[in-house]
N, C-alpha and C positions, 0 to 999 in steps of 0.2 A: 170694388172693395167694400162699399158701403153696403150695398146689397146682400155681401156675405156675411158682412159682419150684421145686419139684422136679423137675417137668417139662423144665426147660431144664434143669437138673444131669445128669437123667438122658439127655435127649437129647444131651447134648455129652459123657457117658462115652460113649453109643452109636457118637457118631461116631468120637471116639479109639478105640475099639476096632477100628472097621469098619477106619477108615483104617492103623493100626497091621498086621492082616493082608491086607491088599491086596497085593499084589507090583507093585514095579517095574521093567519093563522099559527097558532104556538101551542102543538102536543106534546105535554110530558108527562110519560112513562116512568112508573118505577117500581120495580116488583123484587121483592123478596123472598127467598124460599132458603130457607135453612141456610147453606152457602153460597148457595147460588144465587145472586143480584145481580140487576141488568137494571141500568138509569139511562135513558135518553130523549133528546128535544130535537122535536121536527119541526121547522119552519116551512109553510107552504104560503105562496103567495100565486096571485096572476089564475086562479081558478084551477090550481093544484099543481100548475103545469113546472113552475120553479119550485124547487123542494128542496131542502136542504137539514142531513139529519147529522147530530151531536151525540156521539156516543160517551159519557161519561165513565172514566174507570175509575174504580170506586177502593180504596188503600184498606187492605186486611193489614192484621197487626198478629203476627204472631206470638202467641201467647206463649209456647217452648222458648222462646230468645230472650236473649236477657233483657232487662229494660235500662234507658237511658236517665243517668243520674247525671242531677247540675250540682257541683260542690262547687259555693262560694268559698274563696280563701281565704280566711282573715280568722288570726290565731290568734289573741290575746295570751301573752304567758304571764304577766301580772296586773291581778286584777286594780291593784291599787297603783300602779303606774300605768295605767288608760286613762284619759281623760274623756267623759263626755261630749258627746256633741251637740254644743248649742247653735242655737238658731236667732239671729236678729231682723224682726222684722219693722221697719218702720212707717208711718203711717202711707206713704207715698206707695209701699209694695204691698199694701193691704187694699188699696183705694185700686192699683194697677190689678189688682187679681179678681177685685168686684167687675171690672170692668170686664177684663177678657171673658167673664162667666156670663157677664150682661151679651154681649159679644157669641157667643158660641149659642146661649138658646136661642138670640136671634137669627143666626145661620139655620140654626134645626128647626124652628118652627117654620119659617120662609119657604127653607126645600120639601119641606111636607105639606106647606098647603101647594107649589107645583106639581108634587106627587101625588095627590090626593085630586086635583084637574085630573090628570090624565089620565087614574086610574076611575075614573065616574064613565071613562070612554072606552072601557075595555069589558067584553060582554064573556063571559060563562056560560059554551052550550054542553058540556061535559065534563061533569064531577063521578067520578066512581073511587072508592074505595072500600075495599076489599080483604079483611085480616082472618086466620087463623091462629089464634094464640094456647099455649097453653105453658105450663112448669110440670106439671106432673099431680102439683098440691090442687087441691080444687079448692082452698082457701082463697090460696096464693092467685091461684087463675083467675077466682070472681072479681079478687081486688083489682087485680091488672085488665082485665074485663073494664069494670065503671070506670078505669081511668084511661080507656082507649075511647069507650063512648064520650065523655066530657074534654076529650080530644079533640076529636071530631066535631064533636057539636059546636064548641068554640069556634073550629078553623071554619064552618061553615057559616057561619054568623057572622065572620071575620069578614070572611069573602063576598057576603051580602050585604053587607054593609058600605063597602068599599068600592064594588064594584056591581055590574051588573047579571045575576042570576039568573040566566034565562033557561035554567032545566032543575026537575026534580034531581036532588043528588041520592045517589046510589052508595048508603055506606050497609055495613055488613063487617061485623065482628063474629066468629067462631068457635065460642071456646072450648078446648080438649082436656080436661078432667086429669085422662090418666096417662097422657106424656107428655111430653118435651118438645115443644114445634112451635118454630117461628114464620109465617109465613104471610105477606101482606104484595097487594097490589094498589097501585094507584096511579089513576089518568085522570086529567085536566087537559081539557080543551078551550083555549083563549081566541078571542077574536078584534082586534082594533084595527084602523085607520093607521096606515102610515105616516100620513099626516099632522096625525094624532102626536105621536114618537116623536117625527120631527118640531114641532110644534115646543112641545116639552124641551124636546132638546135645549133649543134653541132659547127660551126661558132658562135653564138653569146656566146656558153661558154667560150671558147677558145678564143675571144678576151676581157672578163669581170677576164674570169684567168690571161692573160697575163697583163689585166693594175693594175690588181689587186698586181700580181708578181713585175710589174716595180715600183708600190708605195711600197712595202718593201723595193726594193732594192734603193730606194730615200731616206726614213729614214734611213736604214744600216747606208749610206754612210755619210748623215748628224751628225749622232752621232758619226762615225770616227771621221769626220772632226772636230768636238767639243771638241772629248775630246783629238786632238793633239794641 
């Protein structure tokens, strides 16, 4: 018994390791043409041989149907028989609301610098996109033109920034003067460490256990305190 039960230890370090250095590959497709859109994500891993694709269906909105109205109900029939609604706040739920604010940047800053580790480990060997735009107005188009380029240029800078750029990006804007046509492509190809992932993971548990841990042990201590 002892023998197998080392055996399965040992075989499930092996696998965490194997799987730990493996690399993930992540290509995502997304093209548009007039009506016709097609969005999807392939995962390949193990040197292509596991592959796994995500076909995204993407919600038209029919523009003939009617549209969906929220009517809040509340009718006032005299205006001098309403009374308004006041609000008391005392200093205790003023100091409570500094806190929870104090509280919530500290969540979002925290999980951004773990986001910001493991995206330093995710490398970019393919950026393409790809636009033909136009309205008809050749005003109209130039404008929407410079604001596809300063699109672009931003998300690229973004991604360079953040992560690792390891190829010339391929952008290409088209503009059409004298009609009406929307049409755009664009692939990214990502590549990280499984490890990497797990790794992350495994950090953002582990700091949602521990605040989760240190708010038990806040009310513990409160209800000591209460009931001496």
């Amino acid at each position: 018994m002892l023998k197998i039960a080392v055996s399965i230890v040992v075989a499930l370090f092996l696998l965490i390791f194997v799987l730990s250095v493996m690399k993930l590959s992540i290509t995502i497709l997304f093209q548009h043409a007039q009506d016709d859109d097609e969005w999807k994500i392939t995962f390949r891993t193990l040197f292509g041989i596991i592959r796994y694709t995500i076909h995204i269906p993407l919600v038209k909105i029919e523009t003939e149907s009617p549209g969906i109205v929220i009517v809040h109900n509340k009718t006032v029939k005299n205006i001098s028989e309403s009374k308004p609604n006041r609000s008391k706040y005392t200093l205790e739920d003023i100091i409570d609301s500094f806190q929870k604010a104090k509280e919530f940047v500290r969540h979002v800053v925290r999980l951004n610098a773990i986001i910001k580790k493991f995206l330093r480990h995710i490398s970019i060997t393919k950026f393409e996109w790809q636009t033909k735009i136009g309205t008809g107005d050749a005003a109209a188009t130039g404008m929407i033109v410079g604001l596809g380029w300063s699109l672009k240029y931003s998300l690229v800078a973004l991604f360079s920034k953040y992560m690792k750029l390891q190829t010339s990006p391929c952008l290409m804007i088209t503009p059409s003067f004298h009609e009406a046509i929307s049409e755009t492509k664009f692939v990214c190809m990502i590549h990280f460490r499984i490890g990497h992932a797990m790794l992350a993971g495994i950090r953002v548990v582990k700091y949602w256990r521990d605040y989760h841990l240190s708010e038990i042990k806040t009310f513990v201590t409160q209800q000591t305190n209460e009931s001496y």
